[in-house]
MARBA-3410 file (N, C-alpha, C, O; in Angstrom, 1 decimal):
231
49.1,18.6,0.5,50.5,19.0,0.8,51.2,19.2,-0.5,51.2,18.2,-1.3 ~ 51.8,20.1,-0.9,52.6,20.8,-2.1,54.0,20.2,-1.6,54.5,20.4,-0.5 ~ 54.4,19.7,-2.6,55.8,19.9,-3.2,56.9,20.2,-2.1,57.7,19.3,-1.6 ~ 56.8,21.5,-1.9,57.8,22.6,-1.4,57.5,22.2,0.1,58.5,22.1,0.8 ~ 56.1,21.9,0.6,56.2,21.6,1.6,56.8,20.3,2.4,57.3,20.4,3.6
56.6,18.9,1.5,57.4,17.9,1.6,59.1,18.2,1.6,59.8,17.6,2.5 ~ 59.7,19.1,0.9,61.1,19.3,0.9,61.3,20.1,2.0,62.1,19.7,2.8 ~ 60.8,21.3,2.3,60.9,21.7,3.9,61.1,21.1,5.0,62.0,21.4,5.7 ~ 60.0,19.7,5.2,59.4,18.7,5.9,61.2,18.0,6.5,61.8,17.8,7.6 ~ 61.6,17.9,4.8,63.0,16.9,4.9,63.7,17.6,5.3,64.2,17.2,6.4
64.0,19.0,4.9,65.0,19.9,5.2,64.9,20.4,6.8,65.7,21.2,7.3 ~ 64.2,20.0,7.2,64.0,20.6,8.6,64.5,19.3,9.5,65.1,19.5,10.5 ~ 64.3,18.4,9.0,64.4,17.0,9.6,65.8,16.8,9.5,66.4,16.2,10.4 ~ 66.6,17.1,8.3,67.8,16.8,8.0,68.7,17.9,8.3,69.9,17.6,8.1 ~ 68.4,19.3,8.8,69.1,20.0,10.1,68.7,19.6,11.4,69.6,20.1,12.0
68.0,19.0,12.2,68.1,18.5,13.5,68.8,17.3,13.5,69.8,17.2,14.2 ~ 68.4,16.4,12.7,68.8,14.7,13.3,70.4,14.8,13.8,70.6,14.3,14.9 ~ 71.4,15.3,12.9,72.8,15.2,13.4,72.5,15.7,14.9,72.8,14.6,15.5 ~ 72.2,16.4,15.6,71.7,16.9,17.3,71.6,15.6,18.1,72.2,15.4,19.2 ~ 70.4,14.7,17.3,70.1,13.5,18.2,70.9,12.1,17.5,70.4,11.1,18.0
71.7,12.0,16.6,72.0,11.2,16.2,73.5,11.0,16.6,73.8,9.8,16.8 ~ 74.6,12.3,16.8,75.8,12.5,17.3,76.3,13.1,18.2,76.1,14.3,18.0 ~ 76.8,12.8,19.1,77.4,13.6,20.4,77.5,14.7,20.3,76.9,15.7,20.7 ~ 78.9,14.4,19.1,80.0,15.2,19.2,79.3,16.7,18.5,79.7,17.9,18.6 ~ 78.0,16.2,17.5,77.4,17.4,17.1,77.0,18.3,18.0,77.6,19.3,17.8
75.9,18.4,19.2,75.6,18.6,19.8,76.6,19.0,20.6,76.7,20.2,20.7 ~ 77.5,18.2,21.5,78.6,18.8,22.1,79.3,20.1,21.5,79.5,21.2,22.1 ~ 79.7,19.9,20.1,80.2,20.9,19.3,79.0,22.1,19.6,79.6,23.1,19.9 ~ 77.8,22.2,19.5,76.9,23.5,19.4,77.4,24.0,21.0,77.9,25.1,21.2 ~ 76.9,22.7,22.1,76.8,23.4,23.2,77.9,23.9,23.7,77.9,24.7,24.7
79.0,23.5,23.1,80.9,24.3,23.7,80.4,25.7,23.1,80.2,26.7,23.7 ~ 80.3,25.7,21.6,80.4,26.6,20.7,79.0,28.1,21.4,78.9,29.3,21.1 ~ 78.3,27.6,22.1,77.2,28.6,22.3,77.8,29.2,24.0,77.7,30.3,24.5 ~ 78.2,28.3,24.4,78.8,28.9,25.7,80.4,29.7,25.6,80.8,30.6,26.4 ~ 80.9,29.3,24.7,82.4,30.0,24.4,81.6,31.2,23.5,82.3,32.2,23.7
80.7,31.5,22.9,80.7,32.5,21.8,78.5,32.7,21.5,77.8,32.4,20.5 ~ 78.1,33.2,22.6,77.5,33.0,22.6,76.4,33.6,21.8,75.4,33.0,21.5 ~ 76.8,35.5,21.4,76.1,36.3,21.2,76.2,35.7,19.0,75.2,35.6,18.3 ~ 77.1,35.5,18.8,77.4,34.9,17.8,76.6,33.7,17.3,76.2,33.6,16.2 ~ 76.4,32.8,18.3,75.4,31.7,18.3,73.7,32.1,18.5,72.8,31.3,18.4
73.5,33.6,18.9,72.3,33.9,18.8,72.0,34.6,18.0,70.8,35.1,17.9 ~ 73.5,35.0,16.8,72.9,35.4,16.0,72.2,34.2,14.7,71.2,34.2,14.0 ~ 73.2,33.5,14.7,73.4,32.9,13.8,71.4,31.9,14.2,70.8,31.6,13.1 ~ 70.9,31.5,15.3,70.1,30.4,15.2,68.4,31.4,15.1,67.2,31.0,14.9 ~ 68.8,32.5,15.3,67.9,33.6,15.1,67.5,33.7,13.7,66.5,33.5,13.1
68.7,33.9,13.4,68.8,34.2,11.7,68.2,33.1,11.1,67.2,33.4,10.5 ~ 68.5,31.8,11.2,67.7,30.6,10.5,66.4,30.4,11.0,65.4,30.3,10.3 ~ 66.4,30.4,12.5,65.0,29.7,12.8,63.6,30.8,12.8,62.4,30.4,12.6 ~ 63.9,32.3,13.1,63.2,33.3,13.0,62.7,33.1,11.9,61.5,32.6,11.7 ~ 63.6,33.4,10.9,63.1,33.9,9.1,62.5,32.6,9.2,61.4,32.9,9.0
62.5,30.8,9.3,61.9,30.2,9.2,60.9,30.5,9.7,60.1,29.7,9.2 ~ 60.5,31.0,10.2,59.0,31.1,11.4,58.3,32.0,10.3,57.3,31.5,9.9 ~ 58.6,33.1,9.7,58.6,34.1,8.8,57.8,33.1,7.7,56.6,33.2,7.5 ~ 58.7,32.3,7.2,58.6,31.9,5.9,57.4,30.8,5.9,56.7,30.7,4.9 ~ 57.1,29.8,7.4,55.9,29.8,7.5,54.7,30.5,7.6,53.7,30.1,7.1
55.1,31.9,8.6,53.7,32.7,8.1,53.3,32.9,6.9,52.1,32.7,6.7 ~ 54.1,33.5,5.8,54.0,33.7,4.5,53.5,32.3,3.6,53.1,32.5,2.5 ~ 53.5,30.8,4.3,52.8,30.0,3.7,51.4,29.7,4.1,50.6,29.0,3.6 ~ 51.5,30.5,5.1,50.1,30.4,5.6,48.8,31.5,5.1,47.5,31.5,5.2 ~ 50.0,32.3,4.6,49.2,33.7,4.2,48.5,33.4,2.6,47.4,33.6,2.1
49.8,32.9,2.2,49.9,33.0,0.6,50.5,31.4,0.0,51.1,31.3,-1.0 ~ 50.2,30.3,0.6,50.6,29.1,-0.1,52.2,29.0,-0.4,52.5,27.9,-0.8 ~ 53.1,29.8,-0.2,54.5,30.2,-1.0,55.4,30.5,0.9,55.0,31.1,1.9 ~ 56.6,29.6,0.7,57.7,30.0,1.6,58.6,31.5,0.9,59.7,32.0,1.3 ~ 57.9,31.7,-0.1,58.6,32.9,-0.4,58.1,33.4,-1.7,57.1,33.0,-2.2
58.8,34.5,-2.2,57.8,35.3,-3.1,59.2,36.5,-3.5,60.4,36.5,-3.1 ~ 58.7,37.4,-4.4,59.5,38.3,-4.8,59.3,39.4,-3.9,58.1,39.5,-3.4 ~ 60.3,40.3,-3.6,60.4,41.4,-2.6,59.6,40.9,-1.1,59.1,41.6,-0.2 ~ 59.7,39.5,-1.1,59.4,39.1,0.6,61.1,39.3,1.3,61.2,39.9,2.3 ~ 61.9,39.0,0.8,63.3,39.6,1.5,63.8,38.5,2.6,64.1,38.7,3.8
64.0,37.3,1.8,64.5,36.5,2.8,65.7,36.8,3.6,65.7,37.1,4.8 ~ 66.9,36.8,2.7,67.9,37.3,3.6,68.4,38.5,4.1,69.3,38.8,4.9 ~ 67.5,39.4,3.5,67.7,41.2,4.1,66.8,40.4,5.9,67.4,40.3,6.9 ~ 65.9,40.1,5.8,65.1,39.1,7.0,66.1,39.1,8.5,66.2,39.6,9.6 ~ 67.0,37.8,7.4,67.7,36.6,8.4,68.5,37.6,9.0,68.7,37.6,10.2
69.1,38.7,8.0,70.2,39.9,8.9,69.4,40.7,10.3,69.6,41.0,11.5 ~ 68.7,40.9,9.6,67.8,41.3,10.9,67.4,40.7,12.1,67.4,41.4,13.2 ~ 67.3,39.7,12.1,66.5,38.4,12.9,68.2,38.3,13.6,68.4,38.7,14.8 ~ 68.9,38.0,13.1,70.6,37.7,13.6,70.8,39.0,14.1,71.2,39.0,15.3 ~ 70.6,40.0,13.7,70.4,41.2,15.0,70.1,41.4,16.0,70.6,41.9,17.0
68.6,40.9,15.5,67.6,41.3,16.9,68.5,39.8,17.6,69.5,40.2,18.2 ~ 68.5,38.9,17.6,68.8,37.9,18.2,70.2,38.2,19.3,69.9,38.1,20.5 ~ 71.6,38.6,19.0,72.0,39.3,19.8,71.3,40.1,20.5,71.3,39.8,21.7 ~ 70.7,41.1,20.2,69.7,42.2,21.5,69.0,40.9,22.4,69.6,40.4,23.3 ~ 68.0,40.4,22.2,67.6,39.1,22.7,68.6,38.6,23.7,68.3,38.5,24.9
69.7,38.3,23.4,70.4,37.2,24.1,71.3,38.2,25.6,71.7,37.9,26.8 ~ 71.3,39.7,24.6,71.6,40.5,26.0,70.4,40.8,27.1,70.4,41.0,28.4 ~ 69.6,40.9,26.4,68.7,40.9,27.2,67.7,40.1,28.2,66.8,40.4,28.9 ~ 68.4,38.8,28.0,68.7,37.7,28.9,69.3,38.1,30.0,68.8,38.2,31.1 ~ 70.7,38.3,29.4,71.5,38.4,30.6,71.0,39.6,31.6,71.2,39.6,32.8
70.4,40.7,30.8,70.3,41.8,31.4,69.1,41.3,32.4,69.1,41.1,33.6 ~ 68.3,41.1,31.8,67.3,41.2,33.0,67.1,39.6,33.9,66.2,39.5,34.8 ~ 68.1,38.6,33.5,67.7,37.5,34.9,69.1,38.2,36.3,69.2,38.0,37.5 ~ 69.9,38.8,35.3,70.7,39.5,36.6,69.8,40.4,37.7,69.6,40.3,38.9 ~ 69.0,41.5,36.5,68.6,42.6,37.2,67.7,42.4,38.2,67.9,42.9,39.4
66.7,41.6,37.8,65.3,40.4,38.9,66.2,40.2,39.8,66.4,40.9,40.9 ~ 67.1,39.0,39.3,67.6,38.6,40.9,67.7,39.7,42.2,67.2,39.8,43.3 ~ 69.1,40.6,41.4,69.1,42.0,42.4,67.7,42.8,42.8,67.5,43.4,43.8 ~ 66.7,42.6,41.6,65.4,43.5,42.3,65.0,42.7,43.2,64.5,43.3,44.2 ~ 65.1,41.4,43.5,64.3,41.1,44.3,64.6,40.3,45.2,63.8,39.5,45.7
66.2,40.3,45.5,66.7,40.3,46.7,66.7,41.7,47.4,67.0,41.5,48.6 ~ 66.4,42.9,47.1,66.6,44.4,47.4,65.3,44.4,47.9,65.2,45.1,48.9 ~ 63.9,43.8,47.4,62.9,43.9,48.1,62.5,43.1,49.1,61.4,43.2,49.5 ~ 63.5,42.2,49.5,63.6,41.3,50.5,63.4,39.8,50.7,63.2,39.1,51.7 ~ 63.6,39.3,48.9,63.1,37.6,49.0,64.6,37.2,49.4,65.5,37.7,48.6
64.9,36.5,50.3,66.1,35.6,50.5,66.7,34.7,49.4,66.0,34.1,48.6 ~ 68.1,34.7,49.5,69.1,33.7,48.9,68.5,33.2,47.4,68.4,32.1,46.9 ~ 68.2,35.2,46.5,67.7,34.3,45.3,68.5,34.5,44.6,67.8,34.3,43.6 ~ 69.7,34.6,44.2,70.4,33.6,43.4,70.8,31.9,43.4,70.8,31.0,42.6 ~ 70.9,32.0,44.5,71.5,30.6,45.2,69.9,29.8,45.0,70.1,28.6,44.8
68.8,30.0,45.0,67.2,29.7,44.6,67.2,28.8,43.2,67.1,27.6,42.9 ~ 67.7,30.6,42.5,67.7,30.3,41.2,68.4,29.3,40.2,68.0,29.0,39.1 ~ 69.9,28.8,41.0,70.7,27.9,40.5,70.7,26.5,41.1,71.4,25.5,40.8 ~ 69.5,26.8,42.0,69.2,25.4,42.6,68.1,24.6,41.7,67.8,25.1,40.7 ~ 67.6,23.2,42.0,66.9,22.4,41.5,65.1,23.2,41.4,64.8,24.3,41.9
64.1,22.3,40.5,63.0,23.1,40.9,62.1,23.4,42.0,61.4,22.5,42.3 ~ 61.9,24.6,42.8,60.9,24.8,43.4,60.4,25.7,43.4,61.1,26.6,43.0 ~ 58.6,26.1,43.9,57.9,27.3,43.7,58.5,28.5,43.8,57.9,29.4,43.2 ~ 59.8,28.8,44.5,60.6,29.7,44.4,61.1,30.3,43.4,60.9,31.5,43.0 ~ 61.7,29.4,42.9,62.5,29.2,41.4,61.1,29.7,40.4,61.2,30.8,39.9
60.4,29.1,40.4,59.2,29.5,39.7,58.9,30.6,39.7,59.0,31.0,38.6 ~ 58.5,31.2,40.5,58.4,32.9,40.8,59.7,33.9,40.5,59.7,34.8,39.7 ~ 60.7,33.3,41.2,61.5,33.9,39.9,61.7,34.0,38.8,62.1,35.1,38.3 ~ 61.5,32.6,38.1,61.5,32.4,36.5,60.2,33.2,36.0,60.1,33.2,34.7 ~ 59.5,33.7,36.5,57.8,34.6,35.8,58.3,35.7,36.4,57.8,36.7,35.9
59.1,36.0,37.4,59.2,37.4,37.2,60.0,37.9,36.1,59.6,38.7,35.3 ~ 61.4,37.0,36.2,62.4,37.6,35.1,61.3,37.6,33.5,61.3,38.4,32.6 ~ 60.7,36.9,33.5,60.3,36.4,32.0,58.9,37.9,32.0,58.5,38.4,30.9 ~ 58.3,38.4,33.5,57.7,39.2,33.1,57.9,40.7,32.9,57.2,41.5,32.2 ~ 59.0,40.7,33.6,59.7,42.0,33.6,60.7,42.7,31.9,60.9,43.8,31.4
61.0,41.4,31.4,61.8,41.2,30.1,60.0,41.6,29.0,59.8,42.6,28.4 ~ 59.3,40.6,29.1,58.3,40.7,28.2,57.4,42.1,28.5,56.7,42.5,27.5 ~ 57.3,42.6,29.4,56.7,43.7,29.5,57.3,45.5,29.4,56.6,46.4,29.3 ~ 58.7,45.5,29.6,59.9,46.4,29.4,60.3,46.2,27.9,60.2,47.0,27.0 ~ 60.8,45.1,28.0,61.4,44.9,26.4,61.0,44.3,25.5,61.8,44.1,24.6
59.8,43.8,25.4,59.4,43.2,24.3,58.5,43.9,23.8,58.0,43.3,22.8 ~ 57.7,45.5,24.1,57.4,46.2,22.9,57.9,47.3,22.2,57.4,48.2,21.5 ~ 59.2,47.0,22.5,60.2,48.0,21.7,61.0,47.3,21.1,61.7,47.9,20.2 ~ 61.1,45.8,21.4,61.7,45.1,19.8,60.3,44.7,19.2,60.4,44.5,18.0 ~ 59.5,44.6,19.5,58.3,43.7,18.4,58.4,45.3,17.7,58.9,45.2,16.6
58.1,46.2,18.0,57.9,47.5,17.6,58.9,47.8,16.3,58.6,48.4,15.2 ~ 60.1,47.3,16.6,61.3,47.4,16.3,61.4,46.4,14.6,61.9,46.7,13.5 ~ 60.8,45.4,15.0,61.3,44.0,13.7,59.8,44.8,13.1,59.6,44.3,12.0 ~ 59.0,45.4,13.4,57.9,45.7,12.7,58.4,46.0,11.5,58.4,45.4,10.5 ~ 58.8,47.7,12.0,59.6,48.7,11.3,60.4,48.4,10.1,60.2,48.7,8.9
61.6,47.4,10.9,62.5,46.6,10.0,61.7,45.9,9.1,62.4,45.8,8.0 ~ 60.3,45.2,9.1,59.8,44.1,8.1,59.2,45.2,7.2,59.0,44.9,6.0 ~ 58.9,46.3,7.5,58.2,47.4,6.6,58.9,47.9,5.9,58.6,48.0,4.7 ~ 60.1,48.5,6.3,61.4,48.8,5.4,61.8,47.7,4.8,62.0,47.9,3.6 ~ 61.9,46.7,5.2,62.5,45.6,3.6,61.4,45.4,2.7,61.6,45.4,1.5
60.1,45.2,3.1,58.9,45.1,2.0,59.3,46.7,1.2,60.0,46.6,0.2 ~ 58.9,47.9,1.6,59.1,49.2,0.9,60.1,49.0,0.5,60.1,50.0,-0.3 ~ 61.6,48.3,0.3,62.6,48.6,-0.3,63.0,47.6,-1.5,64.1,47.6,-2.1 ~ 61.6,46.6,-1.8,61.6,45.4,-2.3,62.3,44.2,-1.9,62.9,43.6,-2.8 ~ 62.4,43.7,-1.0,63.4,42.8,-0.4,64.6,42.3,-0.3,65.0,41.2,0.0
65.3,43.5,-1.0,67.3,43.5,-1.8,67.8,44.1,-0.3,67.4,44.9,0.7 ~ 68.9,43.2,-0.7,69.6,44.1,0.3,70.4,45.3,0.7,70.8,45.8,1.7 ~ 70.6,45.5,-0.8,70.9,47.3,-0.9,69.7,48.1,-0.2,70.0,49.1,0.5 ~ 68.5,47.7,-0.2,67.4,48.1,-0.3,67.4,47.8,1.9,67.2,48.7,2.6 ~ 67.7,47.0,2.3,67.6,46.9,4.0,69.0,47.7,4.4,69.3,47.8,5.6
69.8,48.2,3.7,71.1,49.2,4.0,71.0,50.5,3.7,71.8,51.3,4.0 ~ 69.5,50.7,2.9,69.3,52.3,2.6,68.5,52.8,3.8,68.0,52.2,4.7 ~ 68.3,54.4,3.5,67.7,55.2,4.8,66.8,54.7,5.2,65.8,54.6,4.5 ~ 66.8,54.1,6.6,65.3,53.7,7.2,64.4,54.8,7.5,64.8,55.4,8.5 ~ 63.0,55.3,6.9,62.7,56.4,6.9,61.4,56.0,8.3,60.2,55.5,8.3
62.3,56.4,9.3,61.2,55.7,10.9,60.1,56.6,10.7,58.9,56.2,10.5 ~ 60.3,57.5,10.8,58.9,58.6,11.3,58.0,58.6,10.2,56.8,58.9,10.3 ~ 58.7,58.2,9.2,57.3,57.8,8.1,56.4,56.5,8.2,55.2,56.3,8.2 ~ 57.5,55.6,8.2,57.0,54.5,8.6,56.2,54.2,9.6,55.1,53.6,9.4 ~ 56.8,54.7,11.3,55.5,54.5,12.2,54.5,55.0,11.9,53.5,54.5,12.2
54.6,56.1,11.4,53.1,56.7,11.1,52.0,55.8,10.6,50.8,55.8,10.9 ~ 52.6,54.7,9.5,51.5,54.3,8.8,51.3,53.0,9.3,50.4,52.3,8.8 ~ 52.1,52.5,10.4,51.9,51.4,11.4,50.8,51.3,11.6,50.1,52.3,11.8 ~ 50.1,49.7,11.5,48.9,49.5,12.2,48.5,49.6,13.6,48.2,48.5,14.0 ~ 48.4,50.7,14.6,48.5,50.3,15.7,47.9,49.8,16.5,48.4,49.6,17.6
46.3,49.4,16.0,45.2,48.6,16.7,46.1,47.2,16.9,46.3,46.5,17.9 ~ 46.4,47.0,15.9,46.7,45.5,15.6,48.0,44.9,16.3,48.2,43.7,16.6 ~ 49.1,46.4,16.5,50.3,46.0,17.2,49.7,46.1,18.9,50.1,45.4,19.8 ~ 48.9,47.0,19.0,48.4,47.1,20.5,47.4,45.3,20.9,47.6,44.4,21.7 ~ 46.5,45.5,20.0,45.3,44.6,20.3,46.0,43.0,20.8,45.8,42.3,21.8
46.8,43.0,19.7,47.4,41.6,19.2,48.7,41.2,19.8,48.9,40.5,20.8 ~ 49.3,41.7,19.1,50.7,41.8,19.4,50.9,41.8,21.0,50.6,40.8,21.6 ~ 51.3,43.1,21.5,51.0,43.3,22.7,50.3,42.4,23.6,50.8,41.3,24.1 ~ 49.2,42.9,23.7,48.1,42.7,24.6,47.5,41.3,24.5,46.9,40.7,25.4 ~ 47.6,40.7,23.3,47.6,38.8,23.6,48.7,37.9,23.4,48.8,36.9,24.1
49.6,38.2,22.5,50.9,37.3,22.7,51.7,37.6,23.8,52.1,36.6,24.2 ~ 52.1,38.7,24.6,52.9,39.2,25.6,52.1,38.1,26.5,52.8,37.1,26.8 ~ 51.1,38.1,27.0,50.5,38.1,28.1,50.2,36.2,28.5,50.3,35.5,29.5 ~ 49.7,36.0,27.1,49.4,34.8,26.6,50.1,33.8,26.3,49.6,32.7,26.2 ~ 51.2,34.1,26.1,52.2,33.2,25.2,53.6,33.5,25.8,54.3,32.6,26.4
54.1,34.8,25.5,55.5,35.1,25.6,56.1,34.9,27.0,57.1,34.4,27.3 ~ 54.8,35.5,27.9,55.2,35.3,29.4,55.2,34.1,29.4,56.3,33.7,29.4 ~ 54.4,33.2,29.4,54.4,31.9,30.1,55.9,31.1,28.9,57.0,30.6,29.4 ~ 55.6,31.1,27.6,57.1,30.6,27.1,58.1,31.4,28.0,58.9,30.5,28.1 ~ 58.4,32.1,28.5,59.8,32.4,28.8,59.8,32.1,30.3,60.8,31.7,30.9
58.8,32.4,31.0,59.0,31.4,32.3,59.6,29.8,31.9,60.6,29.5,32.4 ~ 59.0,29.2,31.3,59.6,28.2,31.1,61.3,28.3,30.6,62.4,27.8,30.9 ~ 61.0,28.9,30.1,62.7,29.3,29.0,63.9,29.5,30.3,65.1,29.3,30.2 ~ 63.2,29.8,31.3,64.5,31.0,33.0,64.2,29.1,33.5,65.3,28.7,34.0 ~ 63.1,28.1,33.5,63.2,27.6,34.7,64.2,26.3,34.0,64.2,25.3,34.7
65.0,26.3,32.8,65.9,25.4,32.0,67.6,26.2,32.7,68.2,27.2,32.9 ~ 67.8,24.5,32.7,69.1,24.9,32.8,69.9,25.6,31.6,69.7,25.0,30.6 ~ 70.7,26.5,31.5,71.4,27.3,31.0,71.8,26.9,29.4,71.9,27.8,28.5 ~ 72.0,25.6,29.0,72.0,25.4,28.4,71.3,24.4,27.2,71.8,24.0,26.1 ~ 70.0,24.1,27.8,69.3,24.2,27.4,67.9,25.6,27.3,67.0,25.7,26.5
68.3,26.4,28.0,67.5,27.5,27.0,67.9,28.1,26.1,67.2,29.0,25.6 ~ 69.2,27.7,25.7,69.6,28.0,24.4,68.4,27.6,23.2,67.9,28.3,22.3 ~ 68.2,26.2,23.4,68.0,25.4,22.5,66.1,25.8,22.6,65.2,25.6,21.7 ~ 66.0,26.3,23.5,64.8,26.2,23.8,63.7,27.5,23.4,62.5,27.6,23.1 ~ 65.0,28.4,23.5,64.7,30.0,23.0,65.1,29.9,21.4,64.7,30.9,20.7
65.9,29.0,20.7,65.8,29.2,19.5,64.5,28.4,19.0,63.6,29.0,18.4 ~ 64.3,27.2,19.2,63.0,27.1,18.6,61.3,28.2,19.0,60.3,28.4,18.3 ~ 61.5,28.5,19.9,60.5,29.9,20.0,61.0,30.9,19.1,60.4,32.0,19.1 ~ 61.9,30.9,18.5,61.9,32.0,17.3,61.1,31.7,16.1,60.5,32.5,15.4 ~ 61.1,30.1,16.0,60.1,29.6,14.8,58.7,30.3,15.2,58.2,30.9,14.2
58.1,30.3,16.1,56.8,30.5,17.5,56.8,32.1,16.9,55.7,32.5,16.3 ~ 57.9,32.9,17.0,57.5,34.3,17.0,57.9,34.5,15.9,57.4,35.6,15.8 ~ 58.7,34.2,14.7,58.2,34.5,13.3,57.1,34.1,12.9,56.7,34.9,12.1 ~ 56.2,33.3,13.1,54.9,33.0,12.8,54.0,33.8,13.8,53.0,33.7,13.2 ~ 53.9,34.4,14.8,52.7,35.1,15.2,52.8,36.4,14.7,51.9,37.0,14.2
54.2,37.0,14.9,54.7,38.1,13.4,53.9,38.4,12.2,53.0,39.2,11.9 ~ 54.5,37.5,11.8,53.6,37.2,10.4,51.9,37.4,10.2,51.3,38.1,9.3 ~ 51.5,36.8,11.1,50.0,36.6,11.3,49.6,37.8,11.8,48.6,38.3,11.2 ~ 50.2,38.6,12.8,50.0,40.0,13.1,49.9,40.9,11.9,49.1,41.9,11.8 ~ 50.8,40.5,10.8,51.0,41.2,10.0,49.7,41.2,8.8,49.2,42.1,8.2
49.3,39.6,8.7,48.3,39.4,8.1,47.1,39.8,8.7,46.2,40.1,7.8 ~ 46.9,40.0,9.6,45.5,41.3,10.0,46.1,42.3,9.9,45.5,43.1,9.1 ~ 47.2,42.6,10.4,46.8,44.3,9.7,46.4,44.3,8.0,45.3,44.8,8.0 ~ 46.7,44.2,7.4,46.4,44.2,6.2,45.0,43.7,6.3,44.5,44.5,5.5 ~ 44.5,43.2,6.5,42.7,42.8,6.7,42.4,44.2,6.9,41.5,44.8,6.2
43.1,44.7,7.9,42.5,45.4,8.6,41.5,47.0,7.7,40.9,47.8,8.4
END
């Protein structure tokens, strides 16, 4: 274990403990994420994503960072996408419910805000499959692009504010690797089943619950990224 990694170790330890050590900490996040929420998803995106990031990159390369890796051109991004994410919560455990009270399952809202049962369940994997199979290959697609543009721009932030040149960029996309991988085993394998879990939490804990799976999907990111380049 290096160095950098022991100080991580601490630094990661010494952002949670105030959570379990103070109420009023805790209290203060969970007022603060229900009064201002999209704000609060930007902001835990932004830290815990690029963290997840900055683990793949140690996994890649020994180093939580590097020249032109683009930490905080990154975290702006991730606090982006993170908002889109948090609407897209709302958008689609609304839209399930109405699909599928419209196709005839009874009293699922009133299901959904009740305690657990197989019901509840089946709702929570649909919302989580309907979200991961609609919208999750057009943001993975999406932070690709974005991670390709800040590496081509050297990782400055002038450099993530200049022309994103898309149609060049997808072109030279790996697409075996975003189909093979990406896609077709994290969606299926991981994302669905985390986010069923994530719908069957009460409300305010899937706050908490969806920001540590950002750590989860900056590192399979990453790793995607490190095969394509094998590739």
């Amino acid at each position: 274990m290096k160095r950098a990694d022991v100080i991580v170790i601490i630094a990661v330890i010494l952002f949670f403990l105030p959570f379990f050590l103070f109420d009023a900490v805790y209290d203060f996040y969970t007022e603060f994420n229900k009064n201002h929420g999209l704000i609060m998803s930007f902001i835990k995106f932004a830290i815990l994503a690029t963290f997840g990031e900055a683990l793949g990159l140690r996994i890649k390369k020994g180093v939580y960072n590097e020249k032109g890796f683009g930490l905080l051109p990154r975290a702006i991004v991730w606090g982006f996408i993170g908002v889109v994410i948090k609407i897209a919560f709302i958008i689609f455990t609304t839209g399930t419910i109405a699909f599928l009270s419209y196709v005839g399952m009874e009293d699922v809202a009133v299901t959904y805000a009740a305690g657990f049962s197989p019901e509840k369940l089946l709702i929570a994997f649909c919302i989580s499959a309907f979200m991961n199979l609609i919208f999750a290959p057009i943001f993975m697609t999406f932070h690709k692009i974005t991670d390709t543009h800040i590496i081509d721009t050297g990782g400055s932030i002038g450099g993530l504010f200049s022309r994103l040149k898309m149609g060049d960029i997808m072109a030279k996309l790996n697409w075996s690797v975003q189909y093979h991988f990406v896609f077709k085993k994290t969606i299926p394998f991981f994302w669905i089943p985390m986010h069923t879990i994530t719908f069957l939490l009460p409300a305010e804990w899937q706050v908490l619950f969806a920001a540590l799976l950002g750590i989860a999907l900056g590192v399979l990111l990453s790793i995607a990224n490190i095969m394509g380049n094998k590739s």
